[in-house]
ROMI-425868 format. One line per 3 residues: number of its first residue (from 0); for each residue x, y, z of C-alpha. Coordinates in pm, 1 decimal. Layout:
ROMI-425868
NUM	X:Y:Z; ...
This chain:
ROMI-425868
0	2730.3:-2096.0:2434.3; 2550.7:-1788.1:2613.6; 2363.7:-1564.9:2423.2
3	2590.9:-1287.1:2392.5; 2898.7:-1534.1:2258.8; 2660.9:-1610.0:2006.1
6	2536.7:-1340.0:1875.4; 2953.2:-1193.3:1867.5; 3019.9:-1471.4:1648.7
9	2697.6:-1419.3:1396.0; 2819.6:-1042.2:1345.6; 3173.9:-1183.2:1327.2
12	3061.9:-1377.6:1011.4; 2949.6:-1062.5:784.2; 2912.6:-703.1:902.9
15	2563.2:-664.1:728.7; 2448.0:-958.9:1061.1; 2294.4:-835.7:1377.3
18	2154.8:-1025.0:1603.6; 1826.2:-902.0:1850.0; 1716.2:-1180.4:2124.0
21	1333.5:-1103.0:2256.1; 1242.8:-1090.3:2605.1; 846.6:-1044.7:2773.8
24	902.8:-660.6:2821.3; 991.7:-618.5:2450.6; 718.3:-791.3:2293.4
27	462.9:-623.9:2516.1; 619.4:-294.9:2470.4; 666.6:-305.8:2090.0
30	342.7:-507.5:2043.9; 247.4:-606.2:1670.4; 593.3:-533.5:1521.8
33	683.5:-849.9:1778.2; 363.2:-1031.8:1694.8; 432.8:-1431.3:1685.8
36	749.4:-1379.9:1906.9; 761.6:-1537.9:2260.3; 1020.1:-1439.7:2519.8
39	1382.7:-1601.2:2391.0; 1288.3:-1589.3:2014.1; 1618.7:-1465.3:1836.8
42	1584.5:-1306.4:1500.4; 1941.6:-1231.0:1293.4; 1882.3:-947.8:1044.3
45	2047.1:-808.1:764.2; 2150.6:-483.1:749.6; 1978.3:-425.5:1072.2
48	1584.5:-452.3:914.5; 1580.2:-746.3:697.5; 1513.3:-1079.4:914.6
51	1740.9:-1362.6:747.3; 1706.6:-1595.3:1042.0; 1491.6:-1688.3:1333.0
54	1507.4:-1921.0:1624.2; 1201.9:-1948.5:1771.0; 970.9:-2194.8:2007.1
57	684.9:-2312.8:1887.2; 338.4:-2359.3:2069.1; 433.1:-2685.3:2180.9
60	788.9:-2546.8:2329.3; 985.4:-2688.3:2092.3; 1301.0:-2460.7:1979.1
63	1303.2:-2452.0:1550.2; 1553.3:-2279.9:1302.5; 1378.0:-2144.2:976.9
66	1539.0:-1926.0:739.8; 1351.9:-1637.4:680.2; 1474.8:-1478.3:294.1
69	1588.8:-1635.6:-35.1; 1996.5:-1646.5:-117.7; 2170.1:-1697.0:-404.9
72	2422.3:-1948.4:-428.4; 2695.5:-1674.0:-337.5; 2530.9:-1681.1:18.6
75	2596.3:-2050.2:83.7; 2882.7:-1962.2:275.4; 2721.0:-1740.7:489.6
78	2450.5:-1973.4:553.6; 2654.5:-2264.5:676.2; 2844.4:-2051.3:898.1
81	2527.4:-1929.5:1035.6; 2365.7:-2263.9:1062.6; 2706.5:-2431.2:1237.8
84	2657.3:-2165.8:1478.6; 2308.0:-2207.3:1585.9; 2338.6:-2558.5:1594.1
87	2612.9:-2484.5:1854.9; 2392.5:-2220.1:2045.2; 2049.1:-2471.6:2014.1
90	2227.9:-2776.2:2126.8; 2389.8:-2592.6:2455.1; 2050.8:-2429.9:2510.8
93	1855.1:-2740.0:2547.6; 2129.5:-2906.0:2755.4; 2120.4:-2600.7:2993.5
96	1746.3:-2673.6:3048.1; 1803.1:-3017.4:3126.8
């Protein structure tokens, strides 16, 4: 799943989702606003300020999922349907580096 697929079907889900995928220039540019982010970190927000989601790599290159903000049990919903979906974009993302 490119990047772009992805991040249609995340603001598909609810219209509060955005999605923002990190590259070098960004991180440099923006600086500690960006601090902990490496190039291909993808953070899925909330009403456009309030991170909800991150994929990220860690310091030994590994690719992780962590969920970022507390839901209530009406959000379950929304969190499977995110989590289906970034299985989907993880899993095709490591095969594409193989």
């Amino acid at each position: 799943m490119k990047f772009e697929d992805f991040k249609s079907e995340i603001e598909k889900i609810d219209y509060k989702l955005s999605v923002e995928r990190y590259d070098e220039d960004q991180i440099v540019m923006i600086g500690l606003t960006l601090q902990g982010r490496k190039d291909g970190d993808v953070d899925i927000f909330i009403n456009d300020d309030v991170p909800a989601f991150r994929i990220f790599t860690d310091d030994n290159g590994n690719r992780l999922f962590s969920i970022e903000i507390g839901f209530d049990v009406t959000g379950f919903s929304l969190i499977l349907k995110v989590i289906n979906l970034v299985k989907k974009y993880m899993k095709e993302e490591q095969e594409q580096e193989r």
